[in-house]
N, C-alpha and C positions, 0 to 999 in steps of 0.2 A: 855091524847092524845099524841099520836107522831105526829111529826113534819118534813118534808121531803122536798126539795129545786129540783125545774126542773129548769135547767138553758140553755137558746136558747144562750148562748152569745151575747147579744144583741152589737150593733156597732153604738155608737153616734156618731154625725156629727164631734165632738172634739177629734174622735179617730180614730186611726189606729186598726189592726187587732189585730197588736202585744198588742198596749194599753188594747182591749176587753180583751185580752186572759189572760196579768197581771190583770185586773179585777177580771175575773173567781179564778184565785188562789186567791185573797184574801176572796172573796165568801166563797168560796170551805174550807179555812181554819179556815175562820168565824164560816161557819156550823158544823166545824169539832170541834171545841174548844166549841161550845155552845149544843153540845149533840143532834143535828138532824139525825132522822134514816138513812137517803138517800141522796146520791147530785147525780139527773140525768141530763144527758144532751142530747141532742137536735141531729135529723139529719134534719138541711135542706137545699136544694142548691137554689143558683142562688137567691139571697136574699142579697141586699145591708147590709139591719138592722140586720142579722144574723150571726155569726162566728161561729158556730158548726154545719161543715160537716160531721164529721166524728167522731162519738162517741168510736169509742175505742183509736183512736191517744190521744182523749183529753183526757181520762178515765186512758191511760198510763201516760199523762204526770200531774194529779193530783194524780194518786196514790201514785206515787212519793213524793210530798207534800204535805200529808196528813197522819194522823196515824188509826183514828177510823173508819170516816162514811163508810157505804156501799156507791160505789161508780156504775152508771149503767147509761144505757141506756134509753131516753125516746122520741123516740125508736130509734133502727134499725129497717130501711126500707127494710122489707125483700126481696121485690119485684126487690129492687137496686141490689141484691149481690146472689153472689152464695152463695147457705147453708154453704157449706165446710168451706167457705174463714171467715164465718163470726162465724162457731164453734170452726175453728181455735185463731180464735182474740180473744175471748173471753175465751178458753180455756186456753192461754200464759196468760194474766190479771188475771185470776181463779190463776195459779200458779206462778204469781208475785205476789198478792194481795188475800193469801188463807184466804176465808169465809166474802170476804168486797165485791166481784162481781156480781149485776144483770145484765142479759141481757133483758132488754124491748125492744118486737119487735111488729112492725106495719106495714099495709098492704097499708097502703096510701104511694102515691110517693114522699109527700115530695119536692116537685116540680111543676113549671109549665110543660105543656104537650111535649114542644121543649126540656128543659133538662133532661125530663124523656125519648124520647130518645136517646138521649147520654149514658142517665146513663145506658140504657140496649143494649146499641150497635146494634136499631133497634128493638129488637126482639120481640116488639108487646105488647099483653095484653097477653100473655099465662101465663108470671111468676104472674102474680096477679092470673089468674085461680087456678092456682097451689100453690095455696100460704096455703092453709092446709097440704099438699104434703113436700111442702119445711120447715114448721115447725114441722113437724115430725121427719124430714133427720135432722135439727140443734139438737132439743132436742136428740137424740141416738147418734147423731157422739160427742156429750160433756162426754156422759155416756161410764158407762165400757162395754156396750154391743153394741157398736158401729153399724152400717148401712152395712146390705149388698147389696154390689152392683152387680150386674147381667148384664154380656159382653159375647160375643160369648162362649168364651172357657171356660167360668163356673164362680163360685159366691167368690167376694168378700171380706173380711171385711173392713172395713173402719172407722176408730176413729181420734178424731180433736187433739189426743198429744196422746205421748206415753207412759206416764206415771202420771196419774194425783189421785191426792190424794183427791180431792174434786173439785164439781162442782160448776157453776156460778147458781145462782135463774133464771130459768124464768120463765118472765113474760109476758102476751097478753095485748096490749094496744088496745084501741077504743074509736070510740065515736058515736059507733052505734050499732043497734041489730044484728048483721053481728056479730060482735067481741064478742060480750055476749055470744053467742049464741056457738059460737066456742071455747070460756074457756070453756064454761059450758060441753060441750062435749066432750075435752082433760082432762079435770079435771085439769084446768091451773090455777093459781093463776092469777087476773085479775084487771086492774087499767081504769077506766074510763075517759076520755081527756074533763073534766066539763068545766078546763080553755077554751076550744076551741069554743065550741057554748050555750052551759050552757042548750042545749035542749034534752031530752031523757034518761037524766040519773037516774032518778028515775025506770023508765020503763025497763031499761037495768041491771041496779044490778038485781032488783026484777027478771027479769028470769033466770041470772046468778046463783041467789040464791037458786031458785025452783028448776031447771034444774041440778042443777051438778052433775058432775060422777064422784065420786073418783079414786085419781088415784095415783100412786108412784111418784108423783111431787107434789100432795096436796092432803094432804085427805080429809078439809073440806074447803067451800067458801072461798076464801081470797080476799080480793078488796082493793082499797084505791082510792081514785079521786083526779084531779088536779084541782087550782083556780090561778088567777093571784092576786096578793096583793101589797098593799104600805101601811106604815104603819108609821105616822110620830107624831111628840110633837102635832100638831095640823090636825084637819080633812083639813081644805083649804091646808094643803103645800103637806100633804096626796095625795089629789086628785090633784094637780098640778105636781106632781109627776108624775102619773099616765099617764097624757092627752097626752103626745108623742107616748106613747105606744094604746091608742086607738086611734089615730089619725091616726098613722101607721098600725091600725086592718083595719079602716075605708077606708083607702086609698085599701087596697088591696081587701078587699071585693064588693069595686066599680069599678075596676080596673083601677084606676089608677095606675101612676108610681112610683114606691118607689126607697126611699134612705135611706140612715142610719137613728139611731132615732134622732128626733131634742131636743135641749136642752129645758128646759124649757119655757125659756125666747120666742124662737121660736114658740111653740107649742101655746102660751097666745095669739100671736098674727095673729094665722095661720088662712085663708081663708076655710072654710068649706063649702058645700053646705047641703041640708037638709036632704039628703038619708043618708051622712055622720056622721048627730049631731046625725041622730037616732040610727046608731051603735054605735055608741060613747055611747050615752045615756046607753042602753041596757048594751053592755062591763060594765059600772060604776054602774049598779043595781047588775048584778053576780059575782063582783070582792068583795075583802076582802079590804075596804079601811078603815082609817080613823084612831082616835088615839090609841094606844095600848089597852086601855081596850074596845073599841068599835072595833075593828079589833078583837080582843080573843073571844067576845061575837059572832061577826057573825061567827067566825070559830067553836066556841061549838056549833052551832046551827046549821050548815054544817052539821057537824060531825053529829049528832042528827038527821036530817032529814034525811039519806040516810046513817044511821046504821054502819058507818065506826068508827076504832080509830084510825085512823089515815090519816092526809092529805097533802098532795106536793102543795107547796105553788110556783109561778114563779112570783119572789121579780121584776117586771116591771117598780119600778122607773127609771126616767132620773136622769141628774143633770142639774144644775146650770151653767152657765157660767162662770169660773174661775177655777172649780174644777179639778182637777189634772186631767187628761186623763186615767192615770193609774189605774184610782180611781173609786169605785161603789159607794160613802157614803150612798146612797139615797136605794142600793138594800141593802149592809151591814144592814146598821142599822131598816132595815123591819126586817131581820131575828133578829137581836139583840133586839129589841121592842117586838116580839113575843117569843122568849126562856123568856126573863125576866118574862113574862105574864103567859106562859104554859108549861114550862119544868121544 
């Protein structure tokens, strides 16, 4: 089984941004020393517990240091961006970083509904209409047969560099039949967001799977699915691990107001209500917890029920109070529990 890292940069109550971000590089360098396929990262705005907005800035500033993993996207929000600007990014990254760059792109804002207009300067729900349109214009303007565009006095070409020796993977993110349904018809390699509701994804490979159309970006099905994990010496610090990060699912999905994530300590003595424990609960049935050989066993069994080899794990440990700021031990060492296990 391969082994793959989605990382949102999470931002504990004991950190600054800058701390999250020295986090991520140890992360990043973690996964990159213990032989995992992928390190992707996250776009989402206006998000206390969040620090990755903007997945190619971080994407430049890990590739930097890092030597092996494939480094991408999980996603770009295509809806946010002009095609160009975002075949552009990704093409620069393709040739600072040649054959380590995915682009993972997703049609969700990413956002609540206020900073989703911001993010589009007003301009409505058209760009989500248009959102099989606009990843068409990304995949050609990356490629040598670039996009033509069509203005009064005649047609055209248009490419995201001007010189490129190789391109970035892409890939279609979802976590609906919506997105299945749209790999399966670009002939897209396709990654399913299991971490996100844990509902549909059975239903959604399997037409991925029936449906595809090959095509000069994939010729047969390619999938892989995301889970959130913690994985510790013991199941109880495992799952105390974990409880900031569904406490901070739970708060948002009831809408309350969020902040960064809370430390442990926090999180053991935090006020829930009952709508609350119950996503809580649920988050802690679909996540990959517990000790390394009980954490390996449910990711074979993943793997195994929904035909994939391979799967992006989003290492959601907190910490501990004391712990360096600077410091992930709690996400490090899930990924280092899990290579010992399965790589």
């Amino acid at each position: 089984m391969r082994l793959s890292v989605l990382d949102l940069v999470p931002v504990r109550t004991d950190q600054t941004t800058a701390d999250a971000l020295a986090a991520t590089v140890r992360l990043a360098q973690t996964a990159d020393r213990l032989g995992f396929t992928r390190y992707w990262v996250a776009e989402h705005h206006n998000m206390p517990s969040v620090g990755a907005t903007s997945p190619p800035v971080l994407l430049a500033y890990l590739a930097a240091q890092t030597s092996r993993v494939r480094l991408g996207s999980g996603g770009v929000m295509l809806p946010n961006h002009a095609p160009l600007a975002v075949a552009e990014q990704f093409a620069l990254l393709e040739a600072a970083a040649p054959g380590r760059i995915d682009l993972g792109i997703g049609r969700a804002p990413g956002s609540d509904p206020v900073t989703s207009v911001m993010l589009r300067s007003g301009r409505g729900e058209e760009d989500i209409a248009n959102f099989p349109d606009y990843l068409d214009h990304v995949r050609a303007m990356m490629s040598s047969r670039g996009v033509q565009v069509q203005l009064r006095d005649g047609d055209y070409l248009l490419k995201a560099t001007p010189a490129a020796t190789s391109e970035p993977r892409l890939w279609l993110l979802g976590s609906s039949m919506y997105s299945a349904r749209l790999a399966a018809a670009k002939g897209l390699p396709y990654v399913f967001a299991h971490h996100f509701s844990g509902q549909g994804t059975e239903e959604a490979l399997a037409y991925y799977r029936a449906n595809f159309t090959p095509s000069d970006a994939c010729a047969e099905p390619t999938t892989f699915l995301t889970v959130n994990a913690s994985v510790a010496e013991t199941r109880d610090e495992a799952t105390a691990l974990m409880l900031p990060n569904l406490q901070m699912m739970a708060r948002l999905r009831t809408g309350r107001p969020l902040g960064a994530v809370d430390l442990v300590e926090d999180a053991q003595t935090a006020v829930v209500s009952d709508s609350e424990q119950r996503i809580i609960d649920s988050g802690l049935r679909r996540a990959v917890v517990g000790t390394p050989a009980e954490a390996a066993e449910q990711l074979t069994a993943l793997a195994e029920q929904f035909g994939v080899d391979e799967v992006m794990i989003n290492p959601v440990a907190s910490a501990h109070r004391g712990t360096d700021p600077a410091a992930a031990p709690g996400r490090e060492r899930t990924c280092e529990l899990l290579a010992k296990e399965l790589l």
